[in-house]
C-alpha positions as CSV (number, residue, x, y, z in Angstrom):
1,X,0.0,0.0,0.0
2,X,3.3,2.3,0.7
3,X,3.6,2.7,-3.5
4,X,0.2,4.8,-3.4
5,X,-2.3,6.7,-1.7
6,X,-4.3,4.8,1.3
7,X,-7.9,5.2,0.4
8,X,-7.2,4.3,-3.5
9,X,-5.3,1.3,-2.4
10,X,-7.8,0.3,0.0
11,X,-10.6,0.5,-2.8
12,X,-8.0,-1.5,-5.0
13,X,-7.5,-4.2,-2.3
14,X,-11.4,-4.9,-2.1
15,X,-11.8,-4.7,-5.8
16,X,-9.5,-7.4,-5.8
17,X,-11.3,-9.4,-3.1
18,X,-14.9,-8.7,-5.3
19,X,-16.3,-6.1,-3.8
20,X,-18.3,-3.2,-5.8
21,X,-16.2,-0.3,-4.3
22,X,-16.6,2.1,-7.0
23,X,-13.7,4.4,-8.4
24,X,-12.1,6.8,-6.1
25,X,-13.4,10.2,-5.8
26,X,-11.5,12.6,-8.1
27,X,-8.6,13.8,-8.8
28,X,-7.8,10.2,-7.3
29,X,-8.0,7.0,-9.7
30,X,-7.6,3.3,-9.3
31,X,-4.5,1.9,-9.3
32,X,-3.9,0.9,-12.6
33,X,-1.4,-2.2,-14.2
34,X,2.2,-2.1,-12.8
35,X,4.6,-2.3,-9.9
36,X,2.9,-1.3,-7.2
37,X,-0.4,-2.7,-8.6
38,X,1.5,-6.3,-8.8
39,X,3.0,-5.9,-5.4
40,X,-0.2,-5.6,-3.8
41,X,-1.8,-8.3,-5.7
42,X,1.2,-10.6,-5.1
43,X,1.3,-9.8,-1.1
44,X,-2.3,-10.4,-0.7
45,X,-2.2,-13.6,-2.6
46,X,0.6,-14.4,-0.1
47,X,-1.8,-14.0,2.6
48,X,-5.1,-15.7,1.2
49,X,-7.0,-13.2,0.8
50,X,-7.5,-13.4,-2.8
């Protein structure tokens, strides 16, 4: 979560567990393809949550 803002990582964490989060309010956006997007995909596959 360190490579990006808290509450747009939090919404991409959920998205990635299924939940219907929604986009980030503006001038914020999702977290798109990438390092730090792969990171957090990759550390919360580590700990079964996805």
């Amino acid at each position: 979560m360190d490579a990006t803002s808290f509450p747009v990582a939090a919404k991409d964490m959920a998205q990635m567990r299924g939940r219907k989060v929604g986009a980030p309010y503006l001038p914020n956006k999702l977290t798109g393809p990438g390092k730090a997007f792969d990171k957090m995909h990759s550390e919360m596959k580590k700990a079964g949550l996805i």
